[in-house]
N, CA, C and O atoms as a GROMACS GRO file, in nm:
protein
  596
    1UNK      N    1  -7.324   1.463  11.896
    1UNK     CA    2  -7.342   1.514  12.031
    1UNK      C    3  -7.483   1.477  12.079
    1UNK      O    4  -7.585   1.486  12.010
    2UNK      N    5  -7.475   1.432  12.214
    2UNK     CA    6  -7.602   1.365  12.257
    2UNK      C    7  -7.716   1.499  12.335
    2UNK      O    8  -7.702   1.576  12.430
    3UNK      N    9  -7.809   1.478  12.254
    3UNK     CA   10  -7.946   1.566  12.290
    3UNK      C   11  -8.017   1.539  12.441
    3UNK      O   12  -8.040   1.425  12.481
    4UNK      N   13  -8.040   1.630  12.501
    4UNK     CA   14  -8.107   1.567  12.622
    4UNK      C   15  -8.212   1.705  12.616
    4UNK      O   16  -8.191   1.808  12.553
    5UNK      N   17  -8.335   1.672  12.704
    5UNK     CA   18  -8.443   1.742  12.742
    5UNK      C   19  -8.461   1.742  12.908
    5UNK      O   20  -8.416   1.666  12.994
    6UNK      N   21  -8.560   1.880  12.916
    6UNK     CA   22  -8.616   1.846  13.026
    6UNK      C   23  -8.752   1.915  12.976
    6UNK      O   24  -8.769   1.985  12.876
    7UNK      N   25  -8.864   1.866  13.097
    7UNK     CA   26  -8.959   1.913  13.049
    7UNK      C   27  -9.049   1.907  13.224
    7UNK      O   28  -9.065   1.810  13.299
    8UNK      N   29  -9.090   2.039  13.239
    8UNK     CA   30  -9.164   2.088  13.388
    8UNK      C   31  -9.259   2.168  13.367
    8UNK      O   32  -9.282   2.225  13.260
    9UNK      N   33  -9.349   2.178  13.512
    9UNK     CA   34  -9.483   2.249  13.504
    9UNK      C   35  -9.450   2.357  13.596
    9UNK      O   36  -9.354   2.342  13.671
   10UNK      N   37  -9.513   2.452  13.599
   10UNK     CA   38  -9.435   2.574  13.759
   10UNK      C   39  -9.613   2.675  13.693
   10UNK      O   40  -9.681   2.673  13.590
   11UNK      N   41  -9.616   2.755  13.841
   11UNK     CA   42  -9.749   2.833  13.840
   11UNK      C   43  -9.702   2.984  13.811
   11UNK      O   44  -9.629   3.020  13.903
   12UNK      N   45  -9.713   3.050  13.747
   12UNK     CA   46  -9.722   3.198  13.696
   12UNK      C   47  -9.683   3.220  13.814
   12UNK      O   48  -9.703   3.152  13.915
   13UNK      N   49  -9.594   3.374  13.794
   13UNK     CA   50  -9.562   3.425  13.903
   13UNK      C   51  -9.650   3.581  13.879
   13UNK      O   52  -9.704   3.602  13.770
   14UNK      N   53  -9.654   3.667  13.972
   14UNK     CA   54  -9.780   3.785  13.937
   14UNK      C   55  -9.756   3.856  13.819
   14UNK      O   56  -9.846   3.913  13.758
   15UNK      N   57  -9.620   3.853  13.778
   15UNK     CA   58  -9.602   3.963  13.681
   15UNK      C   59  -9.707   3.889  13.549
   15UNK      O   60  -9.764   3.965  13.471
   16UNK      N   61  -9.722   3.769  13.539
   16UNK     CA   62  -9.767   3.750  13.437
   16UNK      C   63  -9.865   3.639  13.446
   16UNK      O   64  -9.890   3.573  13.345
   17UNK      N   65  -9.923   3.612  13.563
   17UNK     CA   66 -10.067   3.509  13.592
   17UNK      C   67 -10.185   3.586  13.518
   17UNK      O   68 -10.148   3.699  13.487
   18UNK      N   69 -10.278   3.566  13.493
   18UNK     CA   70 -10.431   3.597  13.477
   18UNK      C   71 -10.432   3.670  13.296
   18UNK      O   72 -10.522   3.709  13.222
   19UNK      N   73 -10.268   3.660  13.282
   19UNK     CA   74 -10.270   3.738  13.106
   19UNK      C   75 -10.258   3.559  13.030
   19UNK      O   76 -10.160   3.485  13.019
   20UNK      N   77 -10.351   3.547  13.004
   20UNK     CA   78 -10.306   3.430  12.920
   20UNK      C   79 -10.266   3.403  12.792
   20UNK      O   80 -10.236   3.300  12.731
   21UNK      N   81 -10.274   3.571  12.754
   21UNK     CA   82 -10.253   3.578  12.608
   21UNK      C   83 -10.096   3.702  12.611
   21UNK      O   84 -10.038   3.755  12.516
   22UNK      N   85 -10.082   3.708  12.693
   22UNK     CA   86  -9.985   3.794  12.757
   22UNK      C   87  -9.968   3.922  12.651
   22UNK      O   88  -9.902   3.947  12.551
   23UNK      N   89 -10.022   3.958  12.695
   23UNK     CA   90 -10.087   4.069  12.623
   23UNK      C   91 -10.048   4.246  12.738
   23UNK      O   92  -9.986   4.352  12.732
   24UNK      N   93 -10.110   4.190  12.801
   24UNK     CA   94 -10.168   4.288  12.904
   24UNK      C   95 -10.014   4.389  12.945
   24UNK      O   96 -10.009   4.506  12.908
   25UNK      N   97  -9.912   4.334  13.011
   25UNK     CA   98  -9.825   4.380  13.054
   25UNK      C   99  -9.669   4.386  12.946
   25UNK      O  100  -9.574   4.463  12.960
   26UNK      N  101  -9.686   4.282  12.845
   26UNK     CA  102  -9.528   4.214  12.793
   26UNK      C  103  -9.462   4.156  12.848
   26UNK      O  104  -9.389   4.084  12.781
   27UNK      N  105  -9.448   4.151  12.986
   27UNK     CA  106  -9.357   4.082  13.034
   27UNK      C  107  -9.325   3.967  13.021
   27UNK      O  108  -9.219   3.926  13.069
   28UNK      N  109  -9.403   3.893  12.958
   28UNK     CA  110  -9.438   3.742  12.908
   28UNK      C  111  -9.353   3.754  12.794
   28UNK      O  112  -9.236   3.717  12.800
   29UNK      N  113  -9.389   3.790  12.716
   29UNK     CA  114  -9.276   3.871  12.541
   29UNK      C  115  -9.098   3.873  12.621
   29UNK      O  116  -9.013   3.789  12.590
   30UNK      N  117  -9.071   3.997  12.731
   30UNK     CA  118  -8.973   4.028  12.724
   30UNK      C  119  -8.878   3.844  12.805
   30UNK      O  120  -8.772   3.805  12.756
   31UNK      N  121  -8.918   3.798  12.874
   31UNK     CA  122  -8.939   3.707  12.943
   31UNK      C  123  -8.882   3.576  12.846
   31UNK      O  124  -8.773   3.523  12.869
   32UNK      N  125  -8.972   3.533  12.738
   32UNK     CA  126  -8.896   3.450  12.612
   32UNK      C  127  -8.800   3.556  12.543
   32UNK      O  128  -8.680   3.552  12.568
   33UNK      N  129  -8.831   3.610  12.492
   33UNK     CA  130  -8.698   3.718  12.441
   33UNK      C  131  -8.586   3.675  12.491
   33UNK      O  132  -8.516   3.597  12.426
   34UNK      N  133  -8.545   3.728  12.637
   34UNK     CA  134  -8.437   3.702  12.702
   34UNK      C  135  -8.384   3.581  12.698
   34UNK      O  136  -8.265   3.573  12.668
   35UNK      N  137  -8.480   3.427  12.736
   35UNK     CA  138  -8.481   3.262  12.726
   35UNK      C  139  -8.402   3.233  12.576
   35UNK      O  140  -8.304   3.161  12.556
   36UNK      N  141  -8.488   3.322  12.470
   36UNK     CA  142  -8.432   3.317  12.296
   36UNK      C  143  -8.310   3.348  12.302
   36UNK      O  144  -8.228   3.257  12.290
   37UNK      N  145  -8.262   3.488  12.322
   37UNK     CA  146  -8.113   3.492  12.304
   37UNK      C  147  -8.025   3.391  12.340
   37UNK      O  148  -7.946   3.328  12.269
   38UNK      N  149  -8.063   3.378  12.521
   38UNK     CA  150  -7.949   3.266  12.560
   38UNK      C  151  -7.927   3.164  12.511
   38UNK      O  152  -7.820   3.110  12.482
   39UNK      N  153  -8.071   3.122  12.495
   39UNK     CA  154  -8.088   2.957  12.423
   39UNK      C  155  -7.995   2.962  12.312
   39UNK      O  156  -7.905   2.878  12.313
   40UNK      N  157  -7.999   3.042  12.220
   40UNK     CA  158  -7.969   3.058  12.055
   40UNK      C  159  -7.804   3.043  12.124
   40UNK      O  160  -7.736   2.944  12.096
   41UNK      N  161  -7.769   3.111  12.182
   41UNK     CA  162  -7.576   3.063  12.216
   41UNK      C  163  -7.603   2.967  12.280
   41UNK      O  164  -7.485   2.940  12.305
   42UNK      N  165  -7.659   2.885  12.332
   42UNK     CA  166  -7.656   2.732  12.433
   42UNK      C  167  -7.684   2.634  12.334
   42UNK      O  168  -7.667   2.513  12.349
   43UNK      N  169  -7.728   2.688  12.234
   43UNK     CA  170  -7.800   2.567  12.139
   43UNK      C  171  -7.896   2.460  12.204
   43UNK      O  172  -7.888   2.338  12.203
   44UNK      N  173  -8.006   2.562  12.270
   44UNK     CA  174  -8.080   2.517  12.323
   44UNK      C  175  -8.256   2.597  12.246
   44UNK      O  176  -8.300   2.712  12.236
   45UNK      N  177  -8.312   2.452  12.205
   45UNK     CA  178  -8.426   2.475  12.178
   45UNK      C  179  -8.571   2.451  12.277
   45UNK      O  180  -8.569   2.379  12.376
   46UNK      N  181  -8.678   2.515  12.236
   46UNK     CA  182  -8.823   2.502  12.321
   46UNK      C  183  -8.911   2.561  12.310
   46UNK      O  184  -8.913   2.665  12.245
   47UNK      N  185  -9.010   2.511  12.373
   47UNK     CA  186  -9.140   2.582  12.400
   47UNK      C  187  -9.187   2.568  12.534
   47UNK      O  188  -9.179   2.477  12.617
   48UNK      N  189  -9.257   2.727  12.534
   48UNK     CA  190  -9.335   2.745  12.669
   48UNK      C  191  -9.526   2.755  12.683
   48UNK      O  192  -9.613   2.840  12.667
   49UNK      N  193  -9.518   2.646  12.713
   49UNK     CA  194  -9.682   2.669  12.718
   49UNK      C  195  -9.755   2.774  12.808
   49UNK      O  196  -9.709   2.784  12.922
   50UNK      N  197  -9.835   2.833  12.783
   50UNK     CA  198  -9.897   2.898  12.930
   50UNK      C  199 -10.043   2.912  12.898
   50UNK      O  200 -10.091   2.937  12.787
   51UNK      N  201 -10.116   2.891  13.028
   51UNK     CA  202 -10.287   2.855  13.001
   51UNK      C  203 -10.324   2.998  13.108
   51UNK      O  204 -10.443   3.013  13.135
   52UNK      N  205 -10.241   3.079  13.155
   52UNK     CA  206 -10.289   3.198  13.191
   52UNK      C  207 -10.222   3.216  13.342
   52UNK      O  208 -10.198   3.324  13.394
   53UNK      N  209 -10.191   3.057  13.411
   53UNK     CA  210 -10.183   3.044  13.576
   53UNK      C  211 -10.062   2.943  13.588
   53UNK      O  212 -10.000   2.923  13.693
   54UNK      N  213 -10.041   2.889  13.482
   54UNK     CA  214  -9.942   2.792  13.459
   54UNK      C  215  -9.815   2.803  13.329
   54UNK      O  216  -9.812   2.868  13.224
   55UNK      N  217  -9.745   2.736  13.374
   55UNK     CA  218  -9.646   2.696  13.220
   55UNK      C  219  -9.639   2.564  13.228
   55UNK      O  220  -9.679   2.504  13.327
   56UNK      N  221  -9.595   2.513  13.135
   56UNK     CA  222  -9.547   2.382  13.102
   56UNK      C  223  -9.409   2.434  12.987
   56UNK      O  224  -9.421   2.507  12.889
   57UNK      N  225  -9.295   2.374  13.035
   57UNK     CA  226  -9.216   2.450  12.913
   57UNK      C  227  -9.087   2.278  12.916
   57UNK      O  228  -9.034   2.225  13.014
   58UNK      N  229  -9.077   2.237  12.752
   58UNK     CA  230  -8.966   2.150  12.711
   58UNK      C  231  -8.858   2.222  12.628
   58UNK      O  232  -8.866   2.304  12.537
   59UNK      N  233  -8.756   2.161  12.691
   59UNK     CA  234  -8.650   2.237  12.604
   59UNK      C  235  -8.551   2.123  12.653
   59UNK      O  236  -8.534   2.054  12.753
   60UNK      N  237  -8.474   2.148  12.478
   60UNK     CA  238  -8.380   2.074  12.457
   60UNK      C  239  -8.240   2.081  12.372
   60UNK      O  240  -8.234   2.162  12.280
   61UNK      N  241  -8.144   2.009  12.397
   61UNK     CA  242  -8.012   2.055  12.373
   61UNK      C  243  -7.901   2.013  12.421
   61UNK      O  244  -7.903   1.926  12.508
   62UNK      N  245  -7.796   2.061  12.381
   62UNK     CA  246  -7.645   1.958  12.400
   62UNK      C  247  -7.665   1.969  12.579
   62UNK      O  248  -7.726   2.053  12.644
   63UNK      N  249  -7.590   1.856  12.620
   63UNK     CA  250  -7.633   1.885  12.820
   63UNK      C  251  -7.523   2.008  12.844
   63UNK      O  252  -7.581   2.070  12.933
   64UNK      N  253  -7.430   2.063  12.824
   64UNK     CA  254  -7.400   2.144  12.901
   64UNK      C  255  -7.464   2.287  12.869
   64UNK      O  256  -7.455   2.381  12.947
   65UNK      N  257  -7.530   2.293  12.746
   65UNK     CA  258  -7.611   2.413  12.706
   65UNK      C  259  -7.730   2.421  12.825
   65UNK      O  260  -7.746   2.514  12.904
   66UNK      N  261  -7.812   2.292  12.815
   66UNK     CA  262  -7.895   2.287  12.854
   66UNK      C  263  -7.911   2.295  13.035
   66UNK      O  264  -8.011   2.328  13.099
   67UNK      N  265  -7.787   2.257  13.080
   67UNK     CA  266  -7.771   2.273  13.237
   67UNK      C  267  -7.756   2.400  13.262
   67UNK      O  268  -7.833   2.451  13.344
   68UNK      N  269  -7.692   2.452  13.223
   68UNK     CA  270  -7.705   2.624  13.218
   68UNK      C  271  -7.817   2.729  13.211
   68UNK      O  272  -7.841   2.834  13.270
   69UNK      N  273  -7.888   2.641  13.096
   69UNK     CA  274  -8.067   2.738  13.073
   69UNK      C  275  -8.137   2.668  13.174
   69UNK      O  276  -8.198   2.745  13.248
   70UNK      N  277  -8.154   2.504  13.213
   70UNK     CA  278  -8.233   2.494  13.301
   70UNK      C  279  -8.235   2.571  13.439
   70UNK      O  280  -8.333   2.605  13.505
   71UNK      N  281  -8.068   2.595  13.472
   71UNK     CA  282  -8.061   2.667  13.618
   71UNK      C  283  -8.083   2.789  13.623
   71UNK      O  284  -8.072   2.843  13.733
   72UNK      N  285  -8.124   2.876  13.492
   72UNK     CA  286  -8.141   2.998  13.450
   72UNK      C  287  -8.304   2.957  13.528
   72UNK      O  288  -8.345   3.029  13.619
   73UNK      N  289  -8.368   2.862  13.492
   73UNK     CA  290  -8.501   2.830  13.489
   73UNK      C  291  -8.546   2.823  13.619
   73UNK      O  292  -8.648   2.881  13.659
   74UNK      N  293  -8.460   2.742  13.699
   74UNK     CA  294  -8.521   2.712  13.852
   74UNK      C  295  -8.460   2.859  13.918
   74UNK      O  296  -8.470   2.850  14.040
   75UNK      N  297  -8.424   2.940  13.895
   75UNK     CA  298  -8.358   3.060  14.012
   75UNK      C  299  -8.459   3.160  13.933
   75UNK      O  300  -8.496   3.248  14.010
   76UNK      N  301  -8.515   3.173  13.805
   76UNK     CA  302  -8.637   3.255  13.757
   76UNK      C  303  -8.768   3.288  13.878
   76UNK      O  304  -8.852   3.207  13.918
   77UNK      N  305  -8.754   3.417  13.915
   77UNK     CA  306  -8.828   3.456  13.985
   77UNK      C  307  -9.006   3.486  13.919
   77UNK      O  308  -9.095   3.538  13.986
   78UNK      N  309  -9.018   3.449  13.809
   78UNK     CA  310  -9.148   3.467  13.700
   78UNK      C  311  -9.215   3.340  13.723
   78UNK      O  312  -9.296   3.306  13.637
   79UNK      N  313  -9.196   3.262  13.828
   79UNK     CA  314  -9.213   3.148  13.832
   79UNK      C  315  -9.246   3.112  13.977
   79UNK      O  316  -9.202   3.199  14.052
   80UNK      N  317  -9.314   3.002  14.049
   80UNK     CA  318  -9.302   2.920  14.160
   80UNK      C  319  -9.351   2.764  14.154
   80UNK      O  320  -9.423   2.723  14.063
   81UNK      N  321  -9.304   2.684  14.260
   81UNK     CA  322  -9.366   2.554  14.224
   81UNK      C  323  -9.327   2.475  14.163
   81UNK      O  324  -9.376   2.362  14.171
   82UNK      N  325  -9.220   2.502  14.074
   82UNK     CA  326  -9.183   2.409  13.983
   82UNK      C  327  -9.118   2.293  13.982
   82UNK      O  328  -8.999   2.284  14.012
   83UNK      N  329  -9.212   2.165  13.937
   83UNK     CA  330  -9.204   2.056  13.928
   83UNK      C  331  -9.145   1.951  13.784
   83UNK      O  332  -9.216   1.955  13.683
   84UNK      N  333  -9.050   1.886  13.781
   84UNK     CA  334  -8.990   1.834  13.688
   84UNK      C  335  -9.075   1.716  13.683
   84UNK      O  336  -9.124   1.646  13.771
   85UNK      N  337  -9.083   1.713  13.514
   85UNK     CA  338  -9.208   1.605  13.490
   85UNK      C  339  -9.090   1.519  13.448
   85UNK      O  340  -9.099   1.412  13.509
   86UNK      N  341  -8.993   1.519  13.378
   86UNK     CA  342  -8.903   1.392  13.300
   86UNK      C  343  -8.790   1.520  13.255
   86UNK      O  344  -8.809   1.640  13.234
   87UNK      N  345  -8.648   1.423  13.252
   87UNK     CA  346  -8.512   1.489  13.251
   87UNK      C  347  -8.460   1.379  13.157
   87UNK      O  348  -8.464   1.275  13.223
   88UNK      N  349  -8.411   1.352  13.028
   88UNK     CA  350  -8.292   1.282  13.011
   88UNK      C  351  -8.231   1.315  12.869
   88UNK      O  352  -8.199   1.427  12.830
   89UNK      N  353  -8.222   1.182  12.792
   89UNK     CA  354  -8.151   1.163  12.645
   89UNK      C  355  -8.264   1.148  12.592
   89UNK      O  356  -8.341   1.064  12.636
   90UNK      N  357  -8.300   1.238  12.473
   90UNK     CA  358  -8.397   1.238  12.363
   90UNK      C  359  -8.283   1.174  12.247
   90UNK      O  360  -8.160   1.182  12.251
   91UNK      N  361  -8.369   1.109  12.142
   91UNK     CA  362  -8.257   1.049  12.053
   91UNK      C  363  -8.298   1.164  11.899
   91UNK      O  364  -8.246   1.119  11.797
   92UNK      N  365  -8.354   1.256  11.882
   92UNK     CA  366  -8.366   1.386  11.819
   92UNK      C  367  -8.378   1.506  11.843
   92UNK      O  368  -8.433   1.494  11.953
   93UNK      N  369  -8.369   1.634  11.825
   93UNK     CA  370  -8.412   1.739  11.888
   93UNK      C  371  -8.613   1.739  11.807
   93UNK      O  372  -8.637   1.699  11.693
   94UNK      N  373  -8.689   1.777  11.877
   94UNK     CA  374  -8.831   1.776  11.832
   94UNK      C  375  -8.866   1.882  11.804
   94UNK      O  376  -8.973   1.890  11.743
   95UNK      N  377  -8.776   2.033  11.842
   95UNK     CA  378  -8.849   2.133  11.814
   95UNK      C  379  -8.694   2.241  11.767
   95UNK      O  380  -8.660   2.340  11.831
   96UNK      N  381  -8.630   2.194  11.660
   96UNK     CA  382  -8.543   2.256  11.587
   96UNK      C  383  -8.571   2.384  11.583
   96UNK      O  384  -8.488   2.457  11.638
   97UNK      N  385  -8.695   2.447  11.520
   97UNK     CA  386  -8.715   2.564  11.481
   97UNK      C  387  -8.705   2.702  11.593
   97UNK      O  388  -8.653   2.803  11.546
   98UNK      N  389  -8.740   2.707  11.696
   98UNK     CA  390  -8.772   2.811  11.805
   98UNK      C  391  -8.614   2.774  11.935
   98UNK      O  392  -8.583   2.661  11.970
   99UNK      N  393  -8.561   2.867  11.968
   99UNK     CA  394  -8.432   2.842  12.079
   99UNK      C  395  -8.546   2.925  12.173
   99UNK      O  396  -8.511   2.951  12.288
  100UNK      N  397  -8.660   2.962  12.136
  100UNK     CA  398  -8.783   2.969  12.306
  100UNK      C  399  -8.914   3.001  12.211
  100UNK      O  400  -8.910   3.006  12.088
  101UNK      N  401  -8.999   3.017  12.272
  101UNK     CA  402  -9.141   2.993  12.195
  101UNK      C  403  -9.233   2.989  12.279
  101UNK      O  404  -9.240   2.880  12.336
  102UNK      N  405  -9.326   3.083  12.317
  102UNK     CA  406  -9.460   3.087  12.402
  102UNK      C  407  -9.540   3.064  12.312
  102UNK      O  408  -9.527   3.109  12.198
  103UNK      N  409  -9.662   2.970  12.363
  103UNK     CA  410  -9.777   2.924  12.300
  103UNK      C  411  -9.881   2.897  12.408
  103UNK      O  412  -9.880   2.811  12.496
  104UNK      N  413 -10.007   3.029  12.368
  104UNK     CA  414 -10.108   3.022  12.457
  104UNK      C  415 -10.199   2.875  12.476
  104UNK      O  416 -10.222   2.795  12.386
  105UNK      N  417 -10.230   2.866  12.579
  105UNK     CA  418 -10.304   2.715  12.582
  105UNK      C  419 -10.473   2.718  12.662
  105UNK      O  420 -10.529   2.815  12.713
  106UNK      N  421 -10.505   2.628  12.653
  106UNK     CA  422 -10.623   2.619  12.739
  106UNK      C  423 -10.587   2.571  12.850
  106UNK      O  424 -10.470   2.533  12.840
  107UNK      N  425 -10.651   2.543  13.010
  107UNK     CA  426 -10.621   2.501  13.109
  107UNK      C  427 -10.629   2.371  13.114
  107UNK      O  428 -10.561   2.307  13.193
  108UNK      N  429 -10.729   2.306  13.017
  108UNK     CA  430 -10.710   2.180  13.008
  108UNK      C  431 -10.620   2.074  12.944
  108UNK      O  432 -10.590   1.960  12.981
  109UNK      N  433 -10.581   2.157  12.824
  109UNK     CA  434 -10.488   2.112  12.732
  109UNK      C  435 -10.343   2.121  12.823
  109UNK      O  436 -10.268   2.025  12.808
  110UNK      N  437 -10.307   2.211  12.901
  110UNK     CA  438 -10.183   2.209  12.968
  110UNK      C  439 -10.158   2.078  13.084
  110UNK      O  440 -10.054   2.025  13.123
  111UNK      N  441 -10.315   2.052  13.123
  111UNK     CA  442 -10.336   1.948  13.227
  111UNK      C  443 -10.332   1.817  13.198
  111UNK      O  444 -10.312   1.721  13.272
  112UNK      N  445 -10.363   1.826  13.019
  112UNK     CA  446 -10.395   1.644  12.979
  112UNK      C  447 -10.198   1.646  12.941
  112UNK      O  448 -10.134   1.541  12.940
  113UNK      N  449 -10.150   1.746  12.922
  113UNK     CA  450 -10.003   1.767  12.865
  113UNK      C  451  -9.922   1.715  12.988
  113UNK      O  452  -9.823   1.641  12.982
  114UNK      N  453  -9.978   1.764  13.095
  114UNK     CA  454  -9.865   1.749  13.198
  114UNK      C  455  -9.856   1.621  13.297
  114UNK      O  456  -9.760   1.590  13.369
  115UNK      N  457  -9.976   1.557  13.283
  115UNK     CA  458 -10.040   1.388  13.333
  115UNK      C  459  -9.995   1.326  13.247
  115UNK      O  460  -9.977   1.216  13.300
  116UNK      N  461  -9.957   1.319  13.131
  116UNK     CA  462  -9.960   1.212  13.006
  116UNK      C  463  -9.814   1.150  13.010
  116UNK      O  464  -9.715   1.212  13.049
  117UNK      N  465  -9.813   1.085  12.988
  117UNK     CA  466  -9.680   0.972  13.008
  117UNK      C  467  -9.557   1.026  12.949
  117UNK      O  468  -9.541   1.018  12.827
  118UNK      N  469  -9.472   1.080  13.024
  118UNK     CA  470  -9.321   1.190  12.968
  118UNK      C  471  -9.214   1.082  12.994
  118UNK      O  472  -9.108   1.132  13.031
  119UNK      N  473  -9.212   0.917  12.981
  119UNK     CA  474  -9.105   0.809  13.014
  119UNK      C  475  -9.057   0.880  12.880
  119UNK      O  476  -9.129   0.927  12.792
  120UNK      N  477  -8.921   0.875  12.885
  120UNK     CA  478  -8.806   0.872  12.776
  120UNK      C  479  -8.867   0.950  12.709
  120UNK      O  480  -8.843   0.935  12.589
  121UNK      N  481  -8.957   1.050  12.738
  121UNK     CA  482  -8.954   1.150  12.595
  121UNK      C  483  -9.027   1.041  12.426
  121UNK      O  484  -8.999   1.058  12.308
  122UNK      N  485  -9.115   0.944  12.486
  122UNK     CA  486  -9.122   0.853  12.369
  122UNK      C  487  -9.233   0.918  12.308
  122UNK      O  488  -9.318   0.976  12.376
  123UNK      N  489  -9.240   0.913  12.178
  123UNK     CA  490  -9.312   0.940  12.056
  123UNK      C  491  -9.333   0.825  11.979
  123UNK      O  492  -9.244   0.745  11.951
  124UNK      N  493  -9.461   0.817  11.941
  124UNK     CA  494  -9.522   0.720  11.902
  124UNK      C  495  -9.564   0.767  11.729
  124UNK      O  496  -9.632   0.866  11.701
  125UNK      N  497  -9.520   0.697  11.657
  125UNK     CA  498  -9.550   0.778  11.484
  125UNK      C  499  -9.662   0.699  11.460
  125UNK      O  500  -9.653   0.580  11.490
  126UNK      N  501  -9.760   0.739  11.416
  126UNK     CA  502  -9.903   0.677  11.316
  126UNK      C  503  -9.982   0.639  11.450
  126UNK      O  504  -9.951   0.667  11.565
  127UNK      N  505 -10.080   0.575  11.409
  127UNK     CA  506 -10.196   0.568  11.518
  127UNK      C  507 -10.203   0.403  11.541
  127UNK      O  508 -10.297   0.329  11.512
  128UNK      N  509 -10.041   0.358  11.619
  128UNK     CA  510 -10.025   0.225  11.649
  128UNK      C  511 -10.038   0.208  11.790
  128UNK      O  512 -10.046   0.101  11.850
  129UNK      N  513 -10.041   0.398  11.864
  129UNK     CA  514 -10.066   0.350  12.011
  129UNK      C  515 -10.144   0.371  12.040
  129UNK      O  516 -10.202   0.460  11.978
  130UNK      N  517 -10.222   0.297  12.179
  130UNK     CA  518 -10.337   0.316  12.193
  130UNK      C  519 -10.349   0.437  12.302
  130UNK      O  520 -10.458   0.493  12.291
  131UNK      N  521 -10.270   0.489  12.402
  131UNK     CA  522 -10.296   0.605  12.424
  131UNK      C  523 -10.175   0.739  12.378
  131UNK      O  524 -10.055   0.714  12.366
  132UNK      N  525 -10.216   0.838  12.361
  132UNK     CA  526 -10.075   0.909  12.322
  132UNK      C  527  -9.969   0.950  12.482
  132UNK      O  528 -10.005   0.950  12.600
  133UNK      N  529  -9.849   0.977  12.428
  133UNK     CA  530  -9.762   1.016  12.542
  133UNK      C  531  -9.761   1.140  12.536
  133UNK      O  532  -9.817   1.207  12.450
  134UNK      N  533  -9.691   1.185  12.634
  134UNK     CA  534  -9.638   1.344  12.648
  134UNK      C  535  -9.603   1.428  12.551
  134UNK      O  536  -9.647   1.543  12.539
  135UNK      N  537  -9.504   1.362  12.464
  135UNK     CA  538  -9.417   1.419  12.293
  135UNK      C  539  -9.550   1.406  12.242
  135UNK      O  540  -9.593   1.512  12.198
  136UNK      N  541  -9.670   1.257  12.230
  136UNK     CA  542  -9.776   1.285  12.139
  136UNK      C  543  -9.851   1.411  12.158
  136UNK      O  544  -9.907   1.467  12.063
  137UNK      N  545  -9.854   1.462  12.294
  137UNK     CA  546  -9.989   1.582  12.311
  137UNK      C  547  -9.891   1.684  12.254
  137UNK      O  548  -9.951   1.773  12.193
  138UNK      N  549  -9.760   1.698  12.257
  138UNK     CA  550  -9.706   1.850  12.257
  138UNK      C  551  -9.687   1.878  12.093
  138UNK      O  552  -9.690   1.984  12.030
  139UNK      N  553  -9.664   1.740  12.051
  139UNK     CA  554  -9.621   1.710  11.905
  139UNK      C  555  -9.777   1.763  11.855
  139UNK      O  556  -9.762   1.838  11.759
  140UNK      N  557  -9.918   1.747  11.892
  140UNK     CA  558 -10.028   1.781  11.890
  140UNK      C  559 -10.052   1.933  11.891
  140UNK      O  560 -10.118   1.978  11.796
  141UNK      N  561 -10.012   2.010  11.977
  141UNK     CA  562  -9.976   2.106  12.056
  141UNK      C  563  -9.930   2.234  11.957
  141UNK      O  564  -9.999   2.332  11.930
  142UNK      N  565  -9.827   2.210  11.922
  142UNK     CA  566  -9.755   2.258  11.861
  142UNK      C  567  -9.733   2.271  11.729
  142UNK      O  568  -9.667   2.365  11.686
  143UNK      N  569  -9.791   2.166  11.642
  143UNK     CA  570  -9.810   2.148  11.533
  143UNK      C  571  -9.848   2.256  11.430
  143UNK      O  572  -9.801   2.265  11.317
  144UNK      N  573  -9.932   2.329  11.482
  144UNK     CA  574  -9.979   2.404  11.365
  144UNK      C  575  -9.910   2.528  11.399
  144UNK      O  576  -9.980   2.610  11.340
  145UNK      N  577  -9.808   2.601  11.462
  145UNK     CA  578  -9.720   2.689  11.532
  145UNK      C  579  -9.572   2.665  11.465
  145UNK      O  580  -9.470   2.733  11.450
  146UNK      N  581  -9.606   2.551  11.438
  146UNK     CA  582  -9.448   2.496  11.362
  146UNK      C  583  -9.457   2.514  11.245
  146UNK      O  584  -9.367   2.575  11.188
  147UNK      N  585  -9.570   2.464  11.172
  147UNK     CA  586  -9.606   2.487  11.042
  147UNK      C  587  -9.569   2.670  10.965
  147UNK      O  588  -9.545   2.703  10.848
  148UNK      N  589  -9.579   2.736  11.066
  148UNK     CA  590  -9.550   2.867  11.062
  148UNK      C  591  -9.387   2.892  11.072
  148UNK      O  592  -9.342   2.982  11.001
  149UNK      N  593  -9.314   2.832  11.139
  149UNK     CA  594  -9.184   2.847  11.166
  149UNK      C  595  -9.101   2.918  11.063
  149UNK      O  596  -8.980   2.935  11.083
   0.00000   0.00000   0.00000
């Protein structure tokens, strides 16, 4: 069964802007919670970045799982703005472990994440490219969060 992703940026909505560690209220917690369950029956995996004012969130999975959580995604009122960075066929799933996953970020790290080249979801193994792509920063990103999995 063929894997597809999407992967977008959107600006905090009030319930949960200025907590970057989302801390303050939960709503950030209850928020993936809810994303986890569904995902886990969609067989849909991901992560959500957030730098306090922003998300960046990829997720991926069989397409009709995944058309379902994405439209869960764009009608999410926790959210505005949201812009699709790249949509298609990944030829692996990259983040098996988490069906949702918040991971606090810096504002810059979400910014070099969301500029960086998201063509085809390509990943580059060993240090043969000379700049990294999108999968390289998140694969970066995420790394030591996975290690925990």
């Amino acid at each position: 069964m063929p894997i597809r992703a999407v992967a977008y940026v959107s600006e905090a909505g009030p319930a949960v802007a200025g907590d970057s560690l989302g801390l303050r209220s939960g709503k950030l917690d209850d928020l993936v919670d809810d994303a986890a369950r569904f995902n886990r029956n969609a067989g849909v995996t991901g992560v959500l970045l957030f730098d306090g004012a922003r998300f960046l969130q990829y997720i991926e999975g069989p397409e009709d799982g995944l058309s379902v959580a994405y439209s869960r995604v764009v009608g999410a009122s926790s959210h505005a703005g949201l812009i699709e960075l790249q949509r298609g066929r990944v030829g692996n799933r990259r983040l098996p472990f988490w069906p949702m996953r918040w991971l606090p970020t810096q504002p810059e790290q979400l910014k070099i994440l969301a500029c960086a080249d998201w063509s085809g979801f390509a990943q580059h193994s060993g240090d043969e490219a000379p700049t990294e792509t999108a999968m390289d920063v998140l694969a970066r990103l995420v790394e030591p969060y996975a290690v925990a999995a």
